[in-house]
N, C-alpha and C positions, 0 to 999 in steps of 0.2 A: 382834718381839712375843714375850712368853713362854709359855710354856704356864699359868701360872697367871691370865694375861689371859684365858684361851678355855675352860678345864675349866668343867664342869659341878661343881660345889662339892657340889652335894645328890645322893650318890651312893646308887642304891639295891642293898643287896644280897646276899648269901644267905650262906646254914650250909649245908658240906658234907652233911648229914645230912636235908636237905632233899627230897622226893618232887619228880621230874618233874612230875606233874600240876599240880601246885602253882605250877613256877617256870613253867611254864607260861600258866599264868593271869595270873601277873604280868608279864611279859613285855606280855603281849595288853592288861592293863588300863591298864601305864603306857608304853605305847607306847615300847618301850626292845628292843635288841635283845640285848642280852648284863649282865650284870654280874660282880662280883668276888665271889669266894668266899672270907666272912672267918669266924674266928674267935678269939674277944678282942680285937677290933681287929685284927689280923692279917692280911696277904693269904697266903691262901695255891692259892687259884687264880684261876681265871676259865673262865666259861660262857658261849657263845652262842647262838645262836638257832640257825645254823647246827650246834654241835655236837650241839644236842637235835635238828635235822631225818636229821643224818646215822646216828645213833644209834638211833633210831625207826625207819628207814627198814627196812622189809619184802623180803628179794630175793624173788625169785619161786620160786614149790614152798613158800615157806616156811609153816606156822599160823600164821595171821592173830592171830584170836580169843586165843588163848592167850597167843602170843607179846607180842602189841602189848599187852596186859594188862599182863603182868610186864614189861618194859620203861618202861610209864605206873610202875609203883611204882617203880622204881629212883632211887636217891638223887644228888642232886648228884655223892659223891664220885666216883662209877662213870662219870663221863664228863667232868667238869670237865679243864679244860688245867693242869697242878701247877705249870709252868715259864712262867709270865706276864712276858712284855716289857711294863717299866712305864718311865715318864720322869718325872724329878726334875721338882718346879712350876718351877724353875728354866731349863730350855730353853727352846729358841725353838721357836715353830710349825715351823719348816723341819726343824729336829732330831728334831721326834716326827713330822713326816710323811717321814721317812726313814727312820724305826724301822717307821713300818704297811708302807712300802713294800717295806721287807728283811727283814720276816716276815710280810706278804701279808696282815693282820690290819685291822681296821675300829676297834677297839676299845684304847686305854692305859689304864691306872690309873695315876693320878698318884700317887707314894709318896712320902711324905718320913718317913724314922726307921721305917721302916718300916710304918707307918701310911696306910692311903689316903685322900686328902688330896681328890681329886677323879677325874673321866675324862676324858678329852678322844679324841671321834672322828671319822674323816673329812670327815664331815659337819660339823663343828664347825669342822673347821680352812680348808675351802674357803668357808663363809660368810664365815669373815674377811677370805679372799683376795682372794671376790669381791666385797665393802665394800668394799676397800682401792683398789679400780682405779676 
């Protein structure tokens, strides 16, 4: 099966220049845990849930109040991933789930021409799996 069989075609997703709080929210309201970071069409990163929890994340001694503030303002580009593992709609499910597994990642963007075409995530790809049996 291919990966343009399983992507998610209705891709939702952000401008570098975009505020934390913000992608935040979206996140929360469209129950999604990451998306791609475009601009003109364009991939030019990608965002997850994870990297906004590790980024936020407070160590200890540190100012709460102040810190976790400016950090809420901080814009997509300031934490987004620049060098995105994407897979052609052309592959097979077993090919992008070899891509998540040898960059430890949940999340592809499917490119074609450079253009993101659709996502396809773990989750995505084990439902078909477990249809399949």
């Amino acid at each position: 099966m291919k990966v343009n069989q399983v992507m998610n075609k209705k891709v939702i997703t952000c401008h570098p220049d975009e505020q934390l709080a913000g992608i935040l929210n979206k996140l929360r309201l469209l129950k999604i845990s990451g998306m791609p970071v475009v601009v003109k069409g364009k991939l030019v990163g990608l965002l997850s849930r994870t990297d906004i929890v590790n980024y936020l994340s407070i160590g200890p001694g540190e100012a709460m109040d102040a810190e976790c503030k400016a950090r809420y303002a901080a814009t997509v580009r300031e934490i987004m991933i620049s060098e995105v593992v994407t897979v052609d709609p052309s592959f097979t499910i077993e090919e992008a789930a070899m891509r998540m597994v040898e960059h430890d990642i949940n999340l592809l963007p499917v490119v074609e021409a450079e253009k993101v075409v659709g996502i396809v995530t773990r989750g995505d790809i084990i439902k078909v799996l477990a249809e399949s049996m």
